[in-house]
N, C-alpha and C positions, 0 to 999 in steps of 0.2 A: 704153242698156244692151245695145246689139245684141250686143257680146262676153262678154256677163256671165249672162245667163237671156234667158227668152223676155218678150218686151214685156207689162206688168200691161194688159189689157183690162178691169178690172171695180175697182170701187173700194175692194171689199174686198181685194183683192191689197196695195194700195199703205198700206193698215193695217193689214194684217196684217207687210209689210215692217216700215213702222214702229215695230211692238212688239215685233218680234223682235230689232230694232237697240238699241231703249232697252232690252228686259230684258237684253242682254248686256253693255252699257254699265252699267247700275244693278248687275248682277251682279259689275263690275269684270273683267269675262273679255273687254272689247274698249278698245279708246279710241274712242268714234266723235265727230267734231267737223264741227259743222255748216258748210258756206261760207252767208256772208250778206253783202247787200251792206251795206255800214257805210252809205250816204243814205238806203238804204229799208227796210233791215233785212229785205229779200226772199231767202228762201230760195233758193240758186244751186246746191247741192251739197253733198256729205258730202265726208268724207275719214275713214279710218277704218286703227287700228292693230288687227291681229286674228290669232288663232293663235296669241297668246305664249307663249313657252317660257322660262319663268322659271330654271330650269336654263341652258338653253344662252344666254340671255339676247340672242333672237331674237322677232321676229312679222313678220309681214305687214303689206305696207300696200296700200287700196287708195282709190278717189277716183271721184266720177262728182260731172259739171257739168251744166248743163244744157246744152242747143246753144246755145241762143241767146246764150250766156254763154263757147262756146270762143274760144280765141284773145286772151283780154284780160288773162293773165295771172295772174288769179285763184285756180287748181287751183296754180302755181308758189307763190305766196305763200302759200298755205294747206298745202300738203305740206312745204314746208320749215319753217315752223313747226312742225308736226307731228314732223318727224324732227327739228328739234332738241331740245324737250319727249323726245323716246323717247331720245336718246343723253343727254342730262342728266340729267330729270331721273327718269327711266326706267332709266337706266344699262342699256339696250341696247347690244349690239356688233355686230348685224348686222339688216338690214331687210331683206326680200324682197319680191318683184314679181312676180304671175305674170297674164301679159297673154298677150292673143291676140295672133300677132305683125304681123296685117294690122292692128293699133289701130295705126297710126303714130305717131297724137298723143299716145298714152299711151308710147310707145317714147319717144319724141322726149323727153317731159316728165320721164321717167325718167332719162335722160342728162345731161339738164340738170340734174338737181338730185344728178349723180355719178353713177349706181345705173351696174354695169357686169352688159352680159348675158351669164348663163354658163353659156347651155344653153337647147336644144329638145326640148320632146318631144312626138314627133308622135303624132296623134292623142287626145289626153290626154280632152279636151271633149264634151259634147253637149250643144249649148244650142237647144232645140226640137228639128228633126230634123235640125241638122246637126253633121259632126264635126269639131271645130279643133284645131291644135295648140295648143302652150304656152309660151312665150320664158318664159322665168326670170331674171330681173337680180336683183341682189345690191350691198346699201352697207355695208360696215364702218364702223365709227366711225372706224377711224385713214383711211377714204378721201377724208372728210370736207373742200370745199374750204371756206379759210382765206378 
């Protein structure tokens, strides 16, 4: 989560994350879906629709893996599940992404699965004591590959 906040050191942090995911999800005010390995049923990551804007019929998506778990495909299979669920049966018309832009693998995963980037803003972050910018991509439904 180096791009995202500062590393949980204490065990209450990572329960406290926890209840604040589930009460925004049991609130209905997020989508958050767990990644799990289908042999072991071992928790590998979230993926999470959030920010929606039921008007403009828009939210956010965002995803963390474990490391041990980058590279095998997994966050791909699980976010495009996701963003079909939001353009269906959701009936969203646009997804956002707002990444730090030295996350490669999060650029990279975003491309992949359509999202186009369309926009920097620098300085935007502070996560511990440092300041990062903000890559912005964006997926309409009609970008959507067939």
């Amino acid at each position: 989560m180096r791009f995202s906040f500062p590393a949980m050191t204490r065990l209450d942090q990572a329960v406290d994350r926890v209840s604040r995911l589930l009460n925004t999800s049991t609130d209905g005010k997020d989508c958050i879906c767990v990644v799990e390995s289908q042999t072991t049923g071992e928790v590998l990551g979230t993926c999470i629709l959030f920010h929606a804007d039921e008007q403009c019929r828009r939210a956010e998506i965002g995803f963390s893996l474990q490391r041990t778990h980058w590279g095998n495909g997994y966050m791909n299979e699980a976010a495009s599940a996701l963003i079909e669920h939001a353009f269906s049966a959701l009936n969203l018309r646009r997804i956002e992404a707002d990444i730090d832009p030295r996350n490669v693998a999060s650029a990279r995963l975003l491309e992949r699965l359509g999202f186009i980037r369309e926009g920097l803003l620098r300085e935007r972050w502070i996560v511990g004591d440092e300041i990062s910018d903000s890559a912005l991509y964006g997926l309409l439904q009609g970008d959507r590959r067939t």
